[in-house]
C-alpha positions as CSV (number, residue, x, y, z in Angstrom):
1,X,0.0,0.0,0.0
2,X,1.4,3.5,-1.0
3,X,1.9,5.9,1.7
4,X,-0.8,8.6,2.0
5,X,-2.5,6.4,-0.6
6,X,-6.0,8.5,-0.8
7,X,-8.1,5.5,-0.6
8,X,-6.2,4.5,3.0
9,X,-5.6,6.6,5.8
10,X,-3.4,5.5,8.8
11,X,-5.7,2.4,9.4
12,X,-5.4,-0.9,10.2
13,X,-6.0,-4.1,7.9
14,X,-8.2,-6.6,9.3
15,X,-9.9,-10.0,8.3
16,X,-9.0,-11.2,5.2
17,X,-8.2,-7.7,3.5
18,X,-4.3,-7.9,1.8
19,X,-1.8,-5.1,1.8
20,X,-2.8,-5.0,-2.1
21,X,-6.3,-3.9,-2.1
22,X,-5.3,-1.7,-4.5
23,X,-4.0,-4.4,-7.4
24,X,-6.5,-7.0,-9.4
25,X,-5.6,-11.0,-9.8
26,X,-4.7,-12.5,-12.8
27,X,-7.7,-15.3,-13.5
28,X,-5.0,-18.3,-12.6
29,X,-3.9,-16.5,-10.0
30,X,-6.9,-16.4,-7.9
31,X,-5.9,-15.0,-3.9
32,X,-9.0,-16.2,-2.3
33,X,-12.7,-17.3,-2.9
34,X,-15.2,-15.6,-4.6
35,X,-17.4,-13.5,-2.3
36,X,-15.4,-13.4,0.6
37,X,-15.0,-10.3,2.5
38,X,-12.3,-8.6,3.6
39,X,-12.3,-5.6,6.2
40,X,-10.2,-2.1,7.0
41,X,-10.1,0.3,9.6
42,X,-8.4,3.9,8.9
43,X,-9.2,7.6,9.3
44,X,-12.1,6.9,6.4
45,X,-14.3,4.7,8.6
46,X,-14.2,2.2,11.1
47,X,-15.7,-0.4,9.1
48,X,-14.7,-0.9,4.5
49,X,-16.1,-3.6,3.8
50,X,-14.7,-5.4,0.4
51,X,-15.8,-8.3,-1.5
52,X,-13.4,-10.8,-4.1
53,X,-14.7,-11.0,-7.4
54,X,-14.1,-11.5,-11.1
55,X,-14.7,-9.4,-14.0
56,X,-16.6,-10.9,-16.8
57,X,-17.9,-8.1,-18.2
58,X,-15.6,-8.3,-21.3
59,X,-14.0,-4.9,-20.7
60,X,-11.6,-3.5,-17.7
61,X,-13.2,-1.7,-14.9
62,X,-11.4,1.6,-13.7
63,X,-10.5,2.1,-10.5
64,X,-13.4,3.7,-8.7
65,X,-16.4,2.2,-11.2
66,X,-19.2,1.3,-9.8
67,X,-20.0,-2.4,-10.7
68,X,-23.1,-5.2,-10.5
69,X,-23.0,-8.7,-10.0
70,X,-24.3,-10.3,-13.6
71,X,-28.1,-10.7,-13.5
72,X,-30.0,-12.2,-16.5
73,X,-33.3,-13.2,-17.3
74,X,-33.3,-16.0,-19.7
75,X,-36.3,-16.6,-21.6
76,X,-37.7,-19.6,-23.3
77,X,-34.8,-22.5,-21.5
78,X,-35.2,-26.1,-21.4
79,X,-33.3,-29.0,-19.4
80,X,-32.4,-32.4,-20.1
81,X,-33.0,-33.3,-16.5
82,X,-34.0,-32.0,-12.5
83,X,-30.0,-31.0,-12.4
84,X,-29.7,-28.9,-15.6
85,X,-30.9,-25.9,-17.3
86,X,-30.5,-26.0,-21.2
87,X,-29.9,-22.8,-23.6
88,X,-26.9,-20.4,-24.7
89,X,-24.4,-19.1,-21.9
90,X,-20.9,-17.4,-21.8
91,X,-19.0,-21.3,-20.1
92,X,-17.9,-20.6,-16.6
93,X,-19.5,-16.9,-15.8
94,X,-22.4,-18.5,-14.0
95,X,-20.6,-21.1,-11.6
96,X,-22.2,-20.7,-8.2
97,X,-24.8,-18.7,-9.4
98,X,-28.1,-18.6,-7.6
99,X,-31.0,-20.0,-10.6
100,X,-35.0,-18.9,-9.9
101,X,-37.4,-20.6,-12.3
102,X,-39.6,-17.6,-12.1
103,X,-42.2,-18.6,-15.0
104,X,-43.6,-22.5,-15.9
105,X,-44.4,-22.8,-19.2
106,X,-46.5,-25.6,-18.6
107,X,-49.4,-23.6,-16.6
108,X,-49.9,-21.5,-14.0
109,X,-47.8,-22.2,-11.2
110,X,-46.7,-25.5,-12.0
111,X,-43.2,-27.2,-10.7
112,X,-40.6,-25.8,-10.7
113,X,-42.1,-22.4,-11.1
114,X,-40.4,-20.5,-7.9
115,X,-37.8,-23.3,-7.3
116,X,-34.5,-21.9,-6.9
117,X,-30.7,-23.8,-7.1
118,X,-27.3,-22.4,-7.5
119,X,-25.2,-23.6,-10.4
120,X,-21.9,-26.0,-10.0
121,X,-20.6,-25.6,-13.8
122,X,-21.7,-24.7,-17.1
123,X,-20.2,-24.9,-20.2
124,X,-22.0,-22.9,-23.2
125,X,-25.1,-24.7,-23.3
126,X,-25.9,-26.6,-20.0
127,X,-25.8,-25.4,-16.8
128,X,-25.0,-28.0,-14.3
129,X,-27.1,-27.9,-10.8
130,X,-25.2,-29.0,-7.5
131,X,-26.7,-32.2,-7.4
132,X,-28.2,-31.6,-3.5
133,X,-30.3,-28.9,-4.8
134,X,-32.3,-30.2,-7.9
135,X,-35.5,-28.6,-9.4
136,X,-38.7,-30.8,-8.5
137,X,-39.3,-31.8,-12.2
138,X,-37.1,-31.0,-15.2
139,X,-37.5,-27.8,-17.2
140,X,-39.5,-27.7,-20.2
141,X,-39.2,-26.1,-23.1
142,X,-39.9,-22.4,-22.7
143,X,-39.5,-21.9,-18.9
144,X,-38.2,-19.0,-18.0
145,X,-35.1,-18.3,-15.3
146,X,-33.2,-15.8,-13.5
147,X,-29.7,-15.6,-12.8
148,X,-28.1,-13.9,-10.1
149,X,-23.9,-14.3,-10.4
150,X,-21.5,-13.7,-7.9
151,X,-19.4,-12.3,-10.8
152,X,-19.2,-9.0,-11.8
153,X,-20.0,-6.6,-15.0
154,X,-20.4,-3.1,-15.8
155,X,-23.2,-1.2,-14.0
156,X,-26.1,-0.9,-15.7
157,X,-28.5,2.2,-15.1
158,X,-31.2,1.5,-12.1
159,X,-29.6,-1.8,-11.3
160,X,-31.3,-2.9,-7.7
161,X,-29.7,-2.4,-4.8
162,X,-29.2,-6.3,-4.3
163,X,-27.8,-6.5,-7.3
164,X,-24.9,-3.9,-7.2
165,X,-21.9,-5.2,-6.1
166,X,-19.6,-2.3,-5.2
167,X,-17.2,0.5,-6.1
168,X,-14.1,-1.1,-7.9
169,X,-10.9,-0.9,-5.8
170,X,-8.2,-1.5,-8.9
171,X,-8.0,-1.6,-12.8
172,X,-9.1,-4.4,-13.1
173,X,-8.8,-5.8,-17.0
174,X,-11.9,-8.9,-18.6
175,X,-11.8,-11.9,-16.4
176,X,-9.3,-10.8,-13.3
177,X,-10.1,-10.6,-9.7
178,X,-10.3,-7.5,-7.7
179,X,-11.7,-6.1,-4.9
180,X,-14.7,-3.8,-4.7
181,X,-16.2,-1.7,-1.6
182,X,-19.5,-2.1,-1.1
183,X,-20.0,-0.7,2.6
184,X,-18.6,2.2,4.3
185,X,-16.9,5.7,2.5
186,X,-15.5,5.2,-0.6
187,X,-13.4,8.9,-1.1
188,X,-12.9,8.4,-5.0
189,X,-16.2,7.2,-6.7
190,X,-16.3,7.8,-10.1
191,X,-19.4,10.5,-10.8
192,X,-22.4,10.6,-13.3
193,X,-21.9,14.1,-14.7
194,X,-24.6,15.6,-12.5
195,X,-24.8,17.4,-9.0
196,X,-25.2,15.9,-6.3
197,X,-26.1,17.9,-2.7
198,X,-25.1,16.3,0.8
199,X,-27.2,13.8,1.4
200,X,-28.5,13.1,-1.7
201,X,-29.3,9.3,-2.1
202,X,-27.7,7.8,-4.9
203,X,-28.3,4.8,-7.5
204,X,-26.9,2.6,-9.7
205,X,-25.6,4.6,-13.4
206,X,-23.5,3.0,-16.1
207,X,-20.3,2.3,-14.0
208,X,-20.7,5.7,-12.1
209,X,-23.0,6.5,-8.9
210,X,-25.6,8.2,-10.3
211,X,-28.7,10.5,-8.6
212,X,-31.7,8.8,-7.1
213,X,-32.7,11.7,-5.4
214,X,-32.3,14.8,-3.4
215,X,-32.2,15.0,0.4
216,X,-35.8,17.0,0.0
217,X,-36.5,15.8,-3.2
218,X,-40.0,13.8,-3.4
219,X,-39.1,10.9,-5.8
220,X,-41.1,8.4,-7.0
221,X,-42.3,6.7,-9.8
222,X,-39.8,6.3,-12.6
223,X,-37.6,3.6,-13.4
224,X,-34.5,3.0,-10.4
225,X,-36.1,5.7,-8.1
226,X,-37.9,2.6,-6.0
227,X,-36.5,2.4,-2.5
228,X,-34.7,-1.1,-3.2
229,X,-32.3,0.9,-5.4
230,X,-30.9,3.0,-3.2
231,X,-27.0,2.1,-2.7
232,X,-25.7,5.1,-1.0
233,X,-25.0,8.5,0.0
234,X,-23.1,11.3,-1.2
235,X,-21.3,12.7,1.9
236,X,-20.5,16.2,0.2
237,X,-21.5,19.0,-2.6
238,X,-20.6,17.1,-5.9
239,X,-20.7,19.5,-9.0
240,X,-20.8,18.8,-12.1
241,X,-18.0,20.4,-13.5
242,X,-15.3,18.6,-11.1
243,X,-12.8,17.4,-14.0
244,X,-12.5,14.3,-12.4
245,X,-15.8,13.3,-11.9
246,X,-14.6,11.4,-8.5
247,X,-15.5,11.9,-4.8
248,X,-16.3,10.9,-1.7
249,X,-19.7,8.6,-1.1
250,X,-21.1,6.7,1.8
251,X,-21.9,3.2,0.5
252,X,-24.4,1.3,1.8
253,X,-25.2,-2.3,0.4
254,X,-24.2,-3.9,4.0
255,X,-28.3,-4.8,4.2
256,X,-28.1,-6.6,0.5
257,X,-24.9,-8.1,0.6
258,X,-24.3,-11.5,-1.4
């Protein structure tokens, strides 16, 4: 870690959290497992929270982008069998992912519609179901699932809160491990070109924190302006005309943390 590094403050580095925050992982060189947490103390906050992931977005992530696990809704699947889901994927982005069938083809209501597994493998067309956790009946042809990854991709705009993973802690380049914040103050988030009072809540934009709403505002009724999308605060005055886009936010996804 640099001295005076602006992200780090005369802290401490606790848990799992390594010296190297601040550097991204190779994808065979993997530090640690996906998800786990690591945790800092310095004259930013008591309590940074981190989480390990991977980039699969298929570009690099700055430092200081805001980022969102990958979340798809997949239309029209099939399966071969109670342990498999059948249609076209990217092979290896949705190991350990959590699978909902959230629509039955078949009829209203009918197994596995709401059934939920998490995914041991997949290669581009079958995604392999850890074999403890298998839907009731096999899927039939046009079931519809969600996808919640662990993994991580560029933020999209009004991305729930749940799904948000954190503020990137290194340039991280496709398919290499980093850490990202995702509680606590961040002091260098990178900006939607907007203003921003104190206390204005804040919500997913494309790889930026982006306005939900004022700290008086009345907001309500347009896409992302929900309360479930809500990831933070902005601690300070944030104009739009700082060059740099980047400053200091309060993040809070502690309460939706996967």
């Amino acid at each position: 870690m640099a001295a005076l590094d602006v992200l780090f403050r005369d802290g401490g580095l606790l848990a799992k959290a390594y010296s190297d925050l601040l550097q991204s992982d190779g994808d065979t060189r993997r530090r640690d497992d996906e998800g786990q947490i690591a945790w800092t103390r310095d004259r930013f906050g008591a309590m940074r929270l981190y989480t390990y992931r991977k980039n699969v977005s298929g570009s690099a992530f700055a430092l200081g982008d805001l980022t969102s696990r990958k979340f798809e809704v997949e239309t029209n699947q099939t399966g071969t069998a109670t342990g498999t889901v059948v249609g076209t994927f990217v092979a290896d982005d949705f190991v350990n992912a959590m699978a909902i069938v959230h629509d039955d083809a078949g009829g209203a209501g009918a197994a596995p519609e709401g059934e939920a597994s998490i995914v041991a493998g997949n290669t581009a067309t079958v995604q392999t179901l850890e074999t403890d956790l298998p839907w009731s009946v096999a899927l039939a042809s046009g079931d519809d699932v969600t996808f919640l990854s662990p993994k991580v991709i560029d933020s999209i705009a009004d991305d729930p809160c749940f799904v948000v993973c954190g503020v990137a802690m290194a340039a991280a380049a496709d398919d290499e491990w980093s850490w990202f914040q995702f509680q606590g103050v961040h002091p260098a988030a990178n900006h939607a070109a907007s203003s921003f009072i104190s206390g204005s809540a804040l919500k997913s934009g494309t790889k930026v924190v982006a306005l939900y709403g004022d700290a008086t505002a009345v907001v309500g009724g347009t896409a992302g302006t929900g309360i479930g999308y809500v990831i933070g605060y902005q601690i300070a005055i944030h104009t739009s005309d700082v060059v740099t886009l980047k400053s200091p936010v309060m993040m809070s996804l502690l309460p939706t943390y996967n």
